[in-house]
KEKOL-132486 format. One line per field, with one value per residue (C-alpha): residue number from 0; x, y, z. Coordinates in nm, 2 decimals. Layout:
N
resi: (NUM | ...);
east: (X | ...);
north: (Y | ...);
up: (Z | ...);
END
This chain:
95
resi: (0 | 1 | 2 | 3 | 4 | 5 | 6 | 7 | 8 | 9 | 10 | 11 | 12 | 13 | 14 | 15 | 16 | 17 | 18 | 19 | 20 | 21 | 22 | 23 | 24 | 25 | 26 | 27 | 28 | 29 | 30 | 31 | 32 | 33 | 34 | 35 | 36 | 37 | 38 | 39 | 40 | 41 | 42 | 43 | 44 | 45 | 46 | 47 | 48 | 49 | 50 | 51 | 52 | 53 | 54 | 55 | 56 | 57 | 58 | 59 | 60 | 61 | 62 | 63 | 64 | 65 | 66 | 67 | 68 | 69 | 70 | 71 | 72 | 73 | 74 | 75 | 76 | 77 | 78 | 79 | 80 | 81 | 82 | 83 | 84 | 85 | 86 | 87 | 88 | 89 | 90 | 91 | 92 | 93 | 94);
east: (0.74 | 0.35 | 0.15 | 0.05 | 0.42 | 0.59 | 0.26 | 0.45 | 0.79 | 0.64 | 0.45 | 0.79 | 0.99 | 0.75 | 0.68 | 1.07 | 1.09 | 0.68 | 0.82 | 1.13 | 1.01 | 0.70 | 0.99 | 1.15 | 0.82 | 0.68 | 0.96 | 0.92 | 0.58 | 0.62 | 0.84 | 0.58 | 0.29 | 0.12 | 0.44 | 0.45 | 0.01 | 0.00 | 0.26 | 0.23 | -0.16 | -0.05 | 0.17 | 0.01 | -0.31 | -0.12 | 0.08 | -0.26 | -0.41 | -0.10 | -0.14 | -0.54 | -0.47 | -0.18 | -0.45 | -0.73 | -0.50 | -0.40 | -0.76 | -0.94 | -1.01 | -1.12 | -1.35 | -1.68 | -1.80 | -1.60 | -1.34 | -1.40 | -1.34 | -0.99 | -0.98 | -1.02 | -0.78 | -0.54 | -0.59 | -0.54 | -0.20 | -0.07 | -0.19 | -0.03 | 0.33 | 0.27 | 0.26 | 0.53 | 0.74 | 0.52 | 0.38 | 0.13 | 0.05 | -0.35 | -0.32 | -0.33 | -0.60 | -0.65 | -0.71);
north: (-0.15 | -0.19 | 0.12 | -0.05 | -0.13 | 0.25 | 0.38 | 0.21 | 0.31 | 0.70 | 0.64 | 0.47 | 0.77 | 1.03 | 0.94 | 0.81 | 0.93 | 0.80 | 0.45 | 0.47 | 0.52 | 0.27 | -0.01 | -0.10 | -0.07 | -0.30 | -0.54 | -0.52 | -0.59 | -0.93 | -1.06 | -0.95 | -0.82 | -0.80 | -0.59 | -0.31 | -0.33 | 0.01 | 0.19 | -0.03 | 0.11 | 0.48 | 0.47 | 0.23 | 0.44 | 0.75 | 0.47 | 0.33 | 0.69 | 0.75 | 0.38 | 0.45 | 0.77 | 0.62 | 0.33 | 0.59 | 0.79 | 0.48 | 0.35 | 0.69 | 0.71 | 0.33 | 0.30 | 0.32 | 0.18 | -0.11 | -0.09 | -0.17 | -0.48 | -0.40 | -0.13 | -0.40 | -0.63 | -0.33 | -0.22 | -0.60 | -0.64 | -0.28 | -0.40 | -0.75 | -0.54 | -0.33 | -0.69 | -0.82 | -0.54 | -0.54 | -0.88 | -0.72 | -0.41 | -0.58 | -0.60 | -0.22 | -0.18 | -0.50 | -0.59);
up: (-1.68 | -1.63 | -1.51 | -1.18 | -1.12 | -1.20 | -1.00 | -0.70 | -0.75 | -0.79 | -0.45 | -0.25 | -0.41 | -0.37 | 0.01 | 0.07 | 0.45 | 0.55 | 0.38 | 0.50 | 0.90 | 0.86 | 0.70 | 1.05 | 1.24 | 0.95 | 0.98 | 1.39 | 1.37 | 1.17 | 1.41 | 1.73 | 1.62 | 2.00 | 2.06 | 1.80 | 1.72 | 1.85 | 1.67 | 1.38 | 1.35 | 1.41 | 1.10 | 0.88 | 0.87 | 0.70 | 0.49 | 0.37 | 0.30 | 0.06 | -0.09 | -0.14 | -0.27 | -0.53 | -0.60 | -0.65 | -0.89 | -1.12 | -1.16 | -1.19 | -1.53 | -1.57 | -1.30 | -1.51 | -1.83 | -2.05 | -1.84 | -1.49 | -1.48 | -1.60 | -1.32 | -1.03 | -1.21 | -1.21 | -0.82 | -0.74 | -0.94 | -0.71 | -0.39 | -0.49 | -0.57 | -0.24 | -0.03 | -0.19 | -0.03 | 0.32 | 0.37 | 0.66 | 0.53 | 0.53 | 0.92 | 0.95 | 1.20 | 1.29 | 1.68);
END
């Protein structure tokens, strides 16, 4: 399993009940996101602090020198495996 992909699993098992109370609200919000903005927004911010903190940890140690480019490859690839499991999680925050 690749780094950015076992970074994700630790972050859903790590944080099981947060991810397992934003899920329905996620899923709610897809289907009216007028609706469930508001409680969507609430949640999501504390999910995206625990994603930016996961993201943060996994590219630490590249972020400078030869291999930063790699770095922003690698923090692409987990946001890419986060929205394959929430398809809106980029519309945190958004009016």
């Amino acid at each position: 399993m690749s780094k950015y992909r076992a970074a994700v699993q630790q972050m859903l098992e790590e944080n099981k009940e947060l991810f397992d109370e934003f899920k329905p609200i996620h899923d709610a919000y897809v289907l009216n996101p007028q609706a469930n903005q508001a409680k969507y927004n609430a949640i999501g911010s504390t999910v995206m602090d625990v994603i930016r903190d996961y993201e943060r940890k996994l590219c630490a140690k590249m972020g400078a020198g030869q291999y930063s480019k790699f770095s922003m490859n690698l923090s692409e690839k987990f946001m890419e495996e986060i929205k394959g499991i929430y398809s809106k999680i980029m519309f945190i925050g958004v009016e």
